[in-house]
C-alpha positions in Angstrom: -10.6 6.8 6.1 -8.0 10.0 6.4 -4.9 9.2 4.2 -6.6 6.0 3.2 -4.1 5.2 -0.2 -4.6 2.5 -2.6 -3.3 -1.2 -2.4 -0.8 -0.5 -5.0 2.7 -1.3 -4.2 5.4 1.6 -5.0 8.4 -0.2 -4.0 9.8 -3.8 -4.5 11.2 -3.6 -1.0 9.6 -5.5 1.6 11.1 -3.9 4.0 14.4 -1.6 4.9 16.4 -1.2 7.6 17.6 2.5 8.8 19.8 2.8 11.6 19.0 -0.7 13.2 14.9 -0.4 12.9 13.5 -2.7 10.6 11.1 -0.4 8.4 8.1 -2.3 6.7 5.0 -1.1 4.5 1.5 -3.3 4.9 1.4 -2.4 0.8 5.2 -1.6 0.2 4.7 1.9 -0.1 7.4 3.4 -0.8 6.6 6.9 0.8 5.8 5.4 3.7 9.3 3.6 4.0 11.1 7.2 3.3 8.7 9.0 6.2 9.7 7.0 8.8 13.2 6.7 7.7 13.3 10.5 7.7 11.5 10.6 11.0 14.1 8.1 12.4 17.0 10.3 11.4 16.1 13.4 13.8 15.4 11.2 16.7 18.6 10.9 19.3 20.7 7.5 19.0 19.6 5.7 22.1 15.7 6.3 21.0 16.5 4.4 18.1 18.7 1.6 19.6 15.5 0.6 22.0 13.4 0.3 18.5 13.0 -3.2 17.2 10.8 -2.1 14.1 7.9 0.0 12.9 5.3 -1.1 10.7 3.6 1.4 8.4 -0.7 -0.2 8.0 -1.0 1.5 4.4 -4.4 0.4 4.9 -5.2 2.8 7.3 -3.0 5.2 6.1 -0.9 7.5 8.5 -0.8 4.6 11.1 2.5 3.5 12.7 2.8 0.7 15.0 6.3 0.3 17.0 7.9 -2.8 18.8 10.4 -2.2 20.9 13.3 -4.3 21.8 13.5 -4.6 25.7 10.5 -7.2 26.9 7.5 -4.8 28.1 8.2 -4.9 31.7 12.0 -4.0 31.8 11.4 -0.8 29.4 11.4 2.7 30.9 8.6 4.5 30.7 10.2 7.5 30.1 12.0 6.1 27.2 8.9 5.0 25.7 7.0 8.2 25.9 10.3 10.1 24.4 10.1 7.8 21.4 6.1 8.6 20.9 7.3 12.1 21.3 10.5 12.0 18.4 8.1 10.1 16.2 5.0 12.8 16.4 7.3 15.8 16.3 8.9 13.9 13.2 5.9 12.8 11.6 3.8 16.2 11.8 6.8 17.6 10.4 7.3 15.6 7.4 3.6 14.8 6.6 1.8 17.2 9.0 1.1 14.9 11.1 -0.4 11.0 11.7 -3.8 8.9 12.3 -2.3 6.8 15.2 1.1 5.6 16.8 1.2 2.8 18.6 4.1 1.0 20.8 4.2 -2.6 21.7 0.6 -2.8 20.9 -0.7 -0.2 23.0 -2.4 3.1 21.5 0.0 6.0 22.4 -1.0 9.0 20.2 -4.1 9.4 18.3 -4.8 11.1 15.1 -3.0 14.6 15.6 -2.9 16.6 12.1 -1.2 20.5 11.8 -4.3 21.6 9.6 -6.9 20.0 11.7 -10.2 22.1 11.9 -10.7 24.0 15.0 -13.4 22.5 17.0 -14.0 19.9 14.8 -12.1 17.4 16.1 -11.6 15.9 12.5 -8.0 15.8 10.8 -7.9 17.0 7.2 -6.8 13.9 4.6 -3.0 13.8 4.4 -1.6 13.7 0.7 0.5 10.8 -0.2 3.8 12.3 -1.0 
């Protein structure tokens, strides 16, 4: 599995809280925690307000899952995709790039790497800061 890591927990944290999003690890990775923290710092103020939390599955590795605040059916669309958008543009950037990102249970990105091979289709294994 790409950026598959170990069930060894880094951190005593269960979880942190950065600028009103609850931040939690599957293993309490600690690496994982900072990454989305840094991710959530770049992204514009009323992105982050919509965002409830964002889980980091350390057993995949690489795979975020997002839950918004605003019930499904009163969220804007738009608002939704800029926060898939932030969070990609984030991620590549600090770990070149992700396996899957997810919001309110519903598969928005799929594995996008910088170094994937051309015509492969297959991303490269990310290394575990």
């Amino acid at each position: 599995m790409l950026g598959k890591s170990s069930g060894v927990a880094t951190t005593r944290f269960e979880a942190v809280i950065v600028r009103g999003v609850v931040i939690t690890s599957l293993w309490r990775k600690l690496a994982e925690l900072e990454r989305v923290a840094d991710a959530l710092s770049i992204m514009p103020e009323y992105l982050c307000s919509r965002i409830k939390a964002i889980e980091c599955d350390s057993k995949i590795g690489h795979a975020y899952s997002v839950t918004l605040r605003q019930p499904d059916r009163t969220r804007s669309m738009t608002e939704t995709w800029h926060i898939a958008r932030f969070l990609e543009a984030g991620l590549r950037q600090l770990a070149g790039g992700y396996n899957s990102i997810s919001i309110d249970d519903e598969l928005v990105s799929e594995a996008d790497w910088l170094n994937a091979k051309s015509g492969a289709g297959e991303a490269l294994m990310a290394v575990e800061a």
